[in-house]
VOGU-3710 file (C-alpha; in Angstrom, 3 decimals, decimal comma):
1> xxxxxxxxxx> -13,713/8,403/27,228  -11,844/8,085/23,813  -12,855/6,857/20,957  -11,310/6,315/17,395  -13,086/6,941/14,008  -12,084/5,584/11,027  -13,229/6,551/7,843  -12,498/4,316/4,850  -12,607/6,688/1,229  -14,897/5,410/-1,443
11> xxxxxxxxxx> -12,490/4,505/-4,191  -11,806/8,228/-6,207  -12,648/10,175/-3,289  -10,019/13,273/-3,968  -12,304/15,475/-5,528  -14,845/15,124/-3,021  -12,409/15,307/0,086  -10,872/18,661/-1,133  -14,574/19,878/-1,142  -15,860/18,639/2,246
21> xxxxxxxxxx> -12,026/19,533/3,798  -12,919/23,004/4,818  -16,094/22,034/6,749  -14,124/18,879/7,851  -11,165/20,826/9,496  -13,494/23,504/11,135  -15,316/20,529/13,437  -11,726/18,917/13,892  -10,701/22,310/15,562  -13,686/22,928/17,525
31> xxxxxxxxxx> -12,697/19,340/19,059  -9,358/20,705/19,223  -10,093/23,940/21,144  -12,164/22,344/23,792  -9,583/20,267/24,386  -10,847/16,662/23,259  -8,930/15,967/20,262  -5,720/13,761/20,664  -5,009/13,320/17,058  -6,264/13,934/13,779
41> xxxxxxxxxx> -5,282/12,981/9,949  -5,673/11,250/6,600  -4,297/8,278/5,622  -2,253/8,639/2,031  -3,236/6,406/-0,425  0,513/6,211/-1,825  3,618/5,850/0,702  4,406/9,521/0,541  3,749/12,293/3,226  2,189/14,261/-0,331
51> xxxxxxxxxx> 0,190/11,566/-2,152  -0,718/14,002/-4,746  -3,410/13,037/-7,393  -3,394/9,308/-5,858  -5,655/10,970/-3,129  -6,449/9,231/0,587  -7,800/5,792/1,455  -9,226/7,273/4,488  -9,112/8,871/8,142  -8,352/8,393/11,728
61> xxxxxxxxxx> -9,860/10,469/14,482  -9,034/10,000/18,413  -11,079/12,232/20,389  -13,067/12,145/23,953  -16,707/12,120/23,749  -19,368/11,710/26,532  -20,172/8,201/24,717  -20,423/6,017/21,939  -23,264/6,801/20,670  -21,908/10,858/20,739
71> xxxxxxxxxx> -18,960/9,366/18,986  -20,864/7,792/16,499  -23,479/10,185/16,098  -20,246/13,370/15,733  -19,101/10,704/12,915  -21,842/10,204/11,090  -22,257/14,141/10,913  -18,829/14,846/9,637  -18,810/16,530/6,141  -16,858/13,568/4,794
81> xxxxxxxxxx> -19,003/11,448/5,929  -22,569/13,422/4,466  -20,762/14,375/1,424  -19,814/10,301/0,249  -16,155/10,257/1,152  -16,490/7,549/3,034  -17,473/4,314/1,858  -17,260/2,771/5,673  -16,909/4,505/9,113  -15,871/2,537/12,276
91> xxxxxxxxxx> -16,627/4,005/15,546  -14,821/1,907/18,232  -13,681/2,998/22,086  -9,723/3,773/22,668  -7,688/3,450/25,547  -4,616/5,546/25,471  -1,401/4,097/26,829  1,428/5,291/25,522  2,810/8,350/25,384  1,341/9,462/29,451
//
């Protein structure tokens, strides 16, 4: 099944973020090579595809996992999530409709 994580930044969270990143991106493409990840990506803190120094105010994550407790236990593993980028982290199960 799917499920969606969202990560909500603690407020100043840039420096942080661009330290956990590496780590971050290398479990989003393991998801992504065994074929579970739908989509991935921050969401800028600033209208602006290149927020610059204003950061991210968080992350979504759609991806299949066995469960919800998998999902939530994957989460709460992340590197943004161990390092204190996040100040909350929703867990929640997603059906995809659109696009088939």
């Amino acid at each position: 099944m799917l499920y969606a994580i969202s990560g909500e930044d603690v407020s100043g969270s840039l420096e942080k973020r661009l330290a956990a990143r590496p780590a971050h991106l290398e479990r989003i493409k393991a998801l992504q090579e065994e074929g579970r990840l739908i989509l991935a990506g921050p969401y800028p803190a600033i209208d602006s595809p290149d927020p610059g120094p204003a950061g991210f105010s968080g992350s979504l994550i759609v991806a299949e996992f066995e469960s919800l407790e998998a999902a939530r236990t994957w989460a709460e593993n992340d590197p943004y999530a161990t390092s204190g980028v996040y100040a909350k982290l929703i867990v929640r199960p997603f059906k995809k409709v659109l696009p088939s």
